[in-house]
C-alpha positions as CSV (number, residue, x, y, z in Angstrom):
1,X,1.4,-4.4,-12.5
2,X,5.0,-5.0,-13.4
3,X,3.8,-6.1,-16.3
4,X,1.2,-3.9,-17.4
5,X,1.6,-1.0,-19.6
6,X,-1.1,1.1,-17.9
7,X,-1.2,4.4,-16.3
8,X,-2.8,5.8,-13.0
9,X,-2.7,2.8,-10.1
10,X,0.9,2.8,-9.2
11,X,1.4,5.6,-7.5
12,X,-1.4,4.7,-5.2
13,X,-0.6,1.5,-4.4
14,X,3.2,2.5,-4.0
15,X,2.0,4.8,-1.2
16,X,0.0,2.2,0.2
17,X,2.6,0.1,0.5
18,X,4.5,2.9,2.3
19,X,1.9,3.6,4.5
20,X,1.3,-0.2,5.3
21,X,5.3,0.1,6.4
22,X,5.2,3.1,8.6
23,X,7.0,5.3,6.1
24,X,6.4,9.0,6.7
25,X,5.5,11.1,3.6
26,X,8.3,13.2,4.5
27,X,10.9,10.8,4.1
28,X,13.8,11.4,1.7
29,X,13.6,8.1,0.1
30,X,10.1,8.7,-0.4
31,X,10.3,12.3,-1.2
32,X,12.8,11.4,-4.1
33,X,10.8,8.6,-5.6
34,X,7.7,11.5,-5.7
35,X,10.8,13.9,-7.3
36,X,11.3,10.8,-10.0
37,X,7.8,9.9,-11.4
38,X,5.7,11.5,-14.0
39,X,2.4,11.2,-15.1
40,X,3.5,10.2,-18.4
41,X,5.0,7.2,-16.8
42,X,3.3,3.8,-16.9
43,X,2.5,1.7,-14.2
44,X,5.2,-0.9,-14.6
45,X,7.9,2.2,-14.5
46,X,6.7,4.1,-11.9
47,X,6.8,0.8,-9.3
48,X,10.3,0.0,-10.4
49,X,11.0,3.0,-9.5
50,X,9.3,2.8,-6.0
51,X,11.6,-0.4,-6.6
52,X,14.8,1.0,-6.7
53,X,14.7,4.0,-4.5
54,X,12.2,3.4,-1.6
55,X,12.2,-0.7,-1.0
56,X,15.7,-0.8,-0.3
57,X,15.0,1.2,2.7
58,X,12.3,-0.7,3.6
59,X,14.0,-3.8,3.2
60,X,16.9,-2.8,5.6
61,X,14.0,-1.7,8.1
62,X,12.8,-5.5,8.5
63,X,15.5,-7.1,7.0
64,X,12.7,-9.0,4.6
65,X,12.2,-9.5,1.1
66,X,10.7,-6.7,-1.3
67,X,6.8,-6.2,-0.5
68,X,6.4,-4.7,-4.2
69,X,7.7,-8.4,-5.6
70,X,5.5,-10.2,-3.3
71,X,2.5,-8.3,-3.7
72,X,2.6,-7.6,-7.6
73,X,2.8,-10.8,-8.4
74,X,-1.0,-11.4,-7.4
């Protein structure tokens, strides 16, 4: 997906991935990344931006590495 010009899957599997990590849909992190993406926005764009504003906190949850590098890269 990183490296795909489409439109339309991100966001879903963004919120999957929050979901998966018990991340409440109220959560600021969250609740800015929805604040940040557009529909104009492809694919590759809006997961870096589920990338920059929403992993990190996820991250320092688990103290792992970045389940959107791990699981876009299948």
């Amino acid at each position: 997906m990183l490296h795909s010009h489409a439109v339309g899957k991100a966001k879903a599997f963004c919120e999957k991935l929050a979901q998966q990590a018990g991340l409440d849909q109220s959560h600021p992190a969250l609740q800015r990344w929805y604040a940040a993406i557009h529909e104009t926005q492809s694919d590759r764009e809006v997961v870096s931006l589920y990338a920059q504003l929403v992993q990190p906190v996820l991250d320092a949850r688990r103290g792992g590495k970045s389940a959107v590098r791990r699981r876009s890269r299948r």
